[in-house]
N, C-alpha and C positions, 0 to 999 in steps of 0.2 A: 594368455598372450593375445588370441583374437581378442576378447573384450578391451585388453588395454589399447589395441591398433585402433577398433571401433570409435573408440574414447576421446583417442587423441586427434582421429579425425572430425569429431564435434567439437573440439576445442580451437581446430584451423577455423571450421564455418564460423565456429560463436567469435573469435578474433575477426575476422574477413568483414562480418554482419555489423560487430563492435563500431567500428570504422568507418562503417556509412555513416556519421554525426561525427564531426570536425569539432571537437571540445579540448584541446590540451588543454585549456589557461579555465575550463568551468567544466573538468570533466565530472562531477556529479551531479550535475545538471543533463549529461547526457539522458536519455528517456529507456536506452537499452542499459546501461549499466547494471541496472536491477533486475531485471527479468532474465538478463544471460546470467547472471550471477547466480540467481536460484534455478537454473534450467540447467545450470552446469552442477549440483549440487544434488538437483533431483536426477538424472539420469545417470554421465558419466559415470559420476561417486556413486551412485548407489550401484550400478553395474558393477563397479570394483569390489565397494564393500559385502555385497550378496552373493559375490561368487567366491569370496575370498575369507576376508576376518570374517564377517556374521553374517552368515547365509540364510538364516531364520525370519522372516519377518515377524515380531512378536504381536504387533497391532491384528493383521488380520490372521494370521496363521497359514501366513501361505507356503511356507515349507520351502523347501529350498529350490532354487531357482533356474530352470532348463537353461543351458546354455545358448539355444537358437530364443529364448523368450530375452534376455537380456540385449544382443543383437539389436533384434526388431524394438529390443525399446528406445534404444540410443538409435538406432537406424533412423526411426521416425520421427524424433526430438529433430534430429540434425537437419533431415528434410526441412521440417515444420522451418527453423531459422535460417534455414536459406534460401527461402522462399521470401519469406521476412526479410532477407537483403536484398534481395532480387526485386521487390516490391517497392522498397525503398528509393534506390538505385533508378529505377526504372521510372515511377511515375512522381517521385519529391524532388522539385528542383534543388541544384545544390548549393544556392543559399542558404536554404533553409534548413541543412541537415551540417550549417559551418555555425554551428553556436558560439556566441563570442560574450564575455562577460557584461554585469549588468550596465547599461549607461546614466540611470540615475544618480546625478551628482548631488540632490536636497530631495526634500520630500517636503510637496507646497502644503500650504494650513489646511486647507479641505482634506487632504489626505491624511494630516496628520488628524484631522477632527473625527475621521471615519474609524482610522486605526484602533483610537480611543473609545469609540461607541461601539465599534464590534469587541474589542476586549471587556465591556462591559456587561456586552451582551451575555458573551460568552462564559464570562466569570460567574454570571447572575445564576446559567443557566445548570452549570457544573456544581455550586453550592444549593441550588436545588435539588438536582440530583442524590446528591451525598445525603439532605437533608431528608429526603422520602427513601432512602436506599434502595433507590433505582438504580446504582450505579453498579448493581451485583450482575451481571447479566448471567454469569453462570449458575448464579444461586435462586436467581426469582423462580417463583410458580410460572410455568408456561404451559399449564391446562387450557388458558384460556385463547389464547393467542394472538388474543388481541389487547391493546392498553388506548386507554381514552384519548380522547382528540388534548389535550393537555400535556398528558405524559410524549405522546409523539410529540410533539411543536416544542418541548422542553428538551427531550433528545437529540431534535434534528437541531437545535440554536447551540446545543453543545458539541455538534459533530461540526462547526464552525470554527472549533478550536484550532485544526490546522490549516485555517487561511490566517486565524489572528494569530497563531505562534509565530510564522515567517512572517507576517507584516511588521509586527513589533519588532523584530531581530531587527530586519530589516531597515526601519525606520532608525532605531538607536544606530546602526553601522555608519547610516549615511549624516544622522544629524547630531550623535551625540548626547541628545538629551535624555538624562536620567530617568525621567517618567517612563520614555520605551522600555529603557532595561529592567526596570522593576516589572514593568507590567511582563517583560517576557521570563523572567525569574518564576513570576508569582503564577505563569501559566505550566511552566515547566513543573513546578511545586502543584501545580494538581494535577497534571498527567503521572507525576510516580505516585503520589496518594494511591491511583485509581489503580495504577499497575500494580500495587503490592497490596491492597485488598481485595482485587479480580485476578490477582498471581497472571496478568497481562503482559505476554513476552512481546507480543507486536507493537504495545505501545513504544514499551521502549527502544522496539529498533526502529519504529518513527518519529523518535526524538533524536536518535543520531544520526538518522538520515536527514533530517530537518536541520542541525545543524552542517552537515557535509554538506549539502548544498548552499546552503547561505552562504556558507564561507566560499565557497567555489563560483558565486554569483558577484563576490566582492572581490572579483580578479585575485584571488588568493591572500586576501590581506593576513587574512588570522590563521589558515593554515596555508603557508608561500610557498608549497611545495605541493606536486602530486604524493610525492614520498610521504611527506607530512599525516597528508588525505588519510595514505595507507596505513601510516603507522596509528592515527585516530580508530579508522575504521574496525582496525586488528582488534585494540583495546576495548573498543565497544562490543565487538562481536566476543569477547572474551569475557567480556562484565556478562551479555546476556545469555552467555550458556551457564556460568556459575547460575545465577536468576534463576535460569530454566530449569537447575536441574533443586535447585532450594524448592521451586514455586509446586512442585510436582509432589513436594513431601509436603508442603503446606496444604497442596488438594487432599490430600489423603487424609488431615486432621478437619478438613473444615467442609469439604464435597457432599453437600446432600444433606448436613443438618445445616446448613446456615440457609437462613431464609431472610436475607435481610441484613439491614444496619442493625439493628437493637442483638442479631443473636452473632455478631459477629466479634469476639474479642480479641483484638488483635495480640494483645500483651500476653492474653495467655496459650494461642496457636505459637508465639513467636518464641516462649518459653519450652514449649514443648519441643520445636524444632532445632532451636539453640541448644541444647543440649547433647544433640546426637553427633556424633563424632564426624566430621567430614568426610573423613575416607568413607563409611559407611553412604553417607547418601547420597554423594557420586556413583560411588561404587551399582550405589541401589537406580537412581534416576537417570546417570547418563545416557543407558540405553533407550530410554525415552524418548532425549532430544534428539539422539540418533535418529531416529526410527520418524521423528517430526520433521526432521530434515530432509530425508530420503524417502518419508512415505510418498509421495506424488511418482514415486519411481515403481512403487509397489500398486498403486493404484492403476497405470497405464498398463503394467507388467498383465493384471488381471483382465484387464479389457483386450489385450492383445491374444491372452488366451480363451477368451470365450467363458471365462467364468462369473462375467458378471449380468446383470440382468438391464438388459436396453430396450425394454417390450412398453415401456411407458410412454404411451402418444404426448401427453401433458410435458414432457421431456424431449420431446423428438429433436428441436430446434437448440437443445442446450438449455443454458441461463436465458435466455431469452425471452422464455415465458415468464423471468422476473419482471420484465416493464410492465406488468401489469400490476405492479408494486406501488407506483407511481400516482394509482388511481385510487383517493381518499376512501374510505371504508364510508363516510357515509354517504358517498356518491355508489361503493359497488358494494352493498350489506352482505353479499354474500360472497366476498372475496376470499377466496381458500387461500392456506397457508403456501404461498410460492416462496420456495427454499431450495436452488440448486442444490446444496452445500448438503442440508441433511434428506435428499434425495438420493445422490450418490454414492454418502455414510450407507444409507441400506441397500444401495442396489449394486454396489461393489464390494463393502467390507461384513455387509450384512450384520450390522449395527443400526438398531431400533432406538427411538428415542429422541427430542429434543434437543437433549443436551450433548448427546453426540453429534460432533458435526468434524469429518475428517475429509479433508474438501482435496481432487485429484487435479488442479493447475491448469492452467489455459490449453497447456499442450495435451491431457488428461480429456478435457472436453471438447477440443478438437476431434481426437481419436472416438470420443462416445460419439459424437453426432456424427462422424461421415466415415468411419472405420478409415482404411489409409488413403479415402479420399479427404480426409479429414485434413490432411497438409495445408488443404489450399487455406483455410484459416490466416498460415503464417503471408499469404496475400494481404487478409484484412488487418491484421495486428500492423504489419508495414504500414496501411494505410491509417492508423491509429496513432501511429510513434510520427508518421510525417508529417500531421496533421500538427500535433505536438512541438515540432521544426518549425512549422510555416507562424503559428503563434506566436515564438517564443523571437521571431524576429520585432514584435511590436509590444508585445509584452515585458520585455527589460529593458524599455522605456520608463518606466516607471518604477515607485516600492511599490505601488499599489498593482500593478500588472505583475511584477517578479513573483509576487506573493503570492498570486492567484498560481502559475507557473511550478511554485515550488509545493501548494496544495493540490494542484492535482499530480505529480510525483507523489505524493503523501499518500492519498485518499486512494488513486486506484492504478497508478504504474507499481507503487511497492507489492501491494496486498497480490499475489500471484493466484487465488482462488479459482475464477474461472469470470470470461468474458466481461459482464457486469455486475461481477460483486463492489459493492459500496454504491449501487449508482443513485441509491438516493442523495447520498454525501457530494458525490460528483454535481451534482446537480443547484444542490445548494450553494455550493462552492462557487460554480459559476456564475450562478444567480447573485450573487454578494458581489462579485467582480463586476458583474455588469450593472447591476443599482449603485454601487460605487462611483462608476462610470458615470452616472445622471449626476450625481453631484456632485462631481470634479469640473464635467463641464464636454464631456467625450460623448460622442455617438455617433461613431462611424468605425466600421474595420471592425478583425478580431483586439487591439489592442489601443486603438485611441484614433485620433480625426483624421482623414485624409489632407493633405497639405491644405484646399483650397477651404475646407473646412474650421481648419485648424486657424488660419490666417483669417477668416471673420471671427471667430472666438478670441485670438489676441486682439484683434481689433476693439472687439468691444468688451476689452481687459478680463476674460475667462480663464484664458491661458497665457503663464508667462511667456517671452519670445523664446527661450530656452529648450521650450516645449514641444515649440512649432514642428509639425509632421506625425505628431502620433505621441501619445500615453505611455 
């Protein structure tokens, strides 16, 4: 009874917090949608589910669950996001938290010339991948920890694929032309390639967030309904727990001998699998997904109790000591492995290893770096999603700006990990928006020229009149 009272009062803040971003007519474009969505998923639900149906955590074995630790965990989620409204509220004007669908009515030849070079990029970079099976990431050797100046420049041109997936959408929505839609087909056809031989459940719910938003960016054309949204959503989140819980008995036949494209046989894992009777490997994997869902709730549960290890200075600050990530290996030779993610694995679930990596969520590492001063986070993360708002006012101006927009949703609003997981992707991401920008004809603002800028660029025919004010 207390836990559900607890619960449901997280679910006022996370509604009250929701609402600071004015989006009816583009509401998956909101920047909170996803973070309360998994914030309501890791906490509330799992306070329900641990104290109730399945009170075992079966990932770390933490045993069943004190009733004042359940409490305190939802207690300090709720804090965490309403501070995050409070942050919002208080320092992002309210424009820019009033999202209104995208205003690109054509997409001019320069952008459509870019679109076309980064999907080429992109495609080139992904059939290289495939072709040296690099694209195993769970299966490579990671003795060494490092991959040559090649292999990275070939993976960071492939983590470009979700700026070129929403651009091409993008671009075919507004101009119809069949060359987008194929190129965005043939990008879609190699994110599930990679999903179903890396058994990758995230990709594919960033392909259905990828499409939720575009459609939500085209004033509802293709899905005319919030309802619509929901009932996509429902479906996809239904396709990816089937996925999830198949992908789980696919590890189990292919984890640890496959080293690679050459030892990997799809046809014959997919036989072995196909044969097992469904009920059986639900029955056998769904508590899996469970426990994937909800572990960021078991992960905070442990920090709350003092059972995990916080004595690491190289950690003091969080993910943070990741921007030294940033810095080329042959600029810093002896750059140790910076890894939040499987730092955590061992110093909360006490899981060794590379390949383990069971990562405890923003709110997760708020509470590691400042115990329950640790709230005030939900400050910064406000100043993050505002930041987000004040953007997205000049940025759908354009496909080439919406795109950039609906990549960074992709790249590091969805991934809930902790602070700056993806930020190399982030970065690139941006970097491609704003090289963009130089040859379009833009350089001013976050999203394109300021008026008197804009009006010498039409003048000396850069920008059509259409344009004028910003990208």
């Amino acid at each position: 009874m207390i836990v559900g009272l607890t619960s449901l009062l997280f679910l006022v803040v996370a509604g009250w917090v929701l609402r600071s971003f004015r989006a009816s007519r583009c509401f998956w474009l909101n920047p909170l949608v996803l973070p309360i969505s998994v914030w309501t998923a890791s906490y509330p639900v799992w306070a329900v589910v641990r104290s109730t149906v399945y009170p075992e955590d079966s990932i770390s074995g933490l045993g069943g669950i004190h009733l004042e630790t359940s409490l305190l965990v939802v207690l300090f989620a709720t804090l965490f996001i309403a501070l995050l409204g409070v942050s919002l509220r208080i320092f992002v004007p309210a424009y820019a938290r009033r999202l209104e669908p995208m205003a690109a009515m054509h997409v001019s030849r320069r952008e459509s010339v870019l679109i076309h070079l980064v999907f080429v990029v992109v495609a080139g970079a992904w059939l290289v991948r495939f072709w040296t099976g690099s694209v195993f990431g769970l299966y490579e050797e990671f003795e060494q920890l490092t991959h040559s100046l090649w292999e990275n420049m070939v993976g960071t041109l492939a983590g470009v694929v979700w700026f070129a997936l929403p651009a091409s959408l993008l671009a075919y929505g507004v101009s119809r032309k069949w060359i987008f839609l194929l190129e965005t087909l043939l990008l879609i056809g190699i994110l599930l390639a990679f999903a179903v031989v890396s058994t990758s459940k995230g990709v594919l719910l960033q392909i259905i967030v990828c499409l939720l938003a575009v459609s939500s960016a085209f004033r509802n054309r293709y899905v005319r309904s919030t309802k619509g949204s929901v009932v996509l959503m429902i479906a996809g989140i239904a396709g990816l727990i089937l996925f999830g819980v198949y992908s789980y008995e696919i590890r189990d036949k292919a984890y640890g001998a496959v080293r690679g494209l050459a030892g990997y046989d799809v046809r014959e894992i997919t036989d072995l699998v196909g044969v097992l009777p469904a009920g059986e490997v639900i029955g056998k994997n769904l508590p899996l997904v469970v426990d994937r869902v909800i572990g960021y709730g078991d992960g905070l549960a442990r920090l709350v109790e003092g059972s995990a290890d916080r004595s690491n200075p190289l950690y003091a600050l969080g993910s943070l000591v990741e921007v030294g990530n940033l810095v080329p290996r042959f600029v810093w030779e002896g750059r140790p492995h910076l890894s939040f993610n499987h730092y955590v694995t061992s110093a909360v679930w006490g899981q060794y290893g590379l390949l383990s990596e069971t990562p405890i969520g923003r709110v997760g590492e708020a509470f590691y770096v400042g115990g329950w001063f640790g709230v005030s986070y939900g400050l910064l993360y406000g100043a993050l999603f505002g930041l987000i708002g004040l953007s997205w006012a000049r940025l759908r101006k354009s496909v080439w700006g919406t795109a950039c927009a609906a990549a960074v949703l992709l790249v590091w609003v969805l991934p809930d990990a902790y602070l700056t997981y993806n930020l190399k992707q982030l970065v690139v991401v941006i970097g491609t928006w704003r090289l963009g920008l130089l040859v379009i004809g833009s350089c001013g603002g976050l999203g394109g020229p300021r008026p008197k800028r804009a009006a010498k660029l039409h003048r000396r025919g850069v920008l059509p009149l259409t344009l004028r004010g910003g990208l």
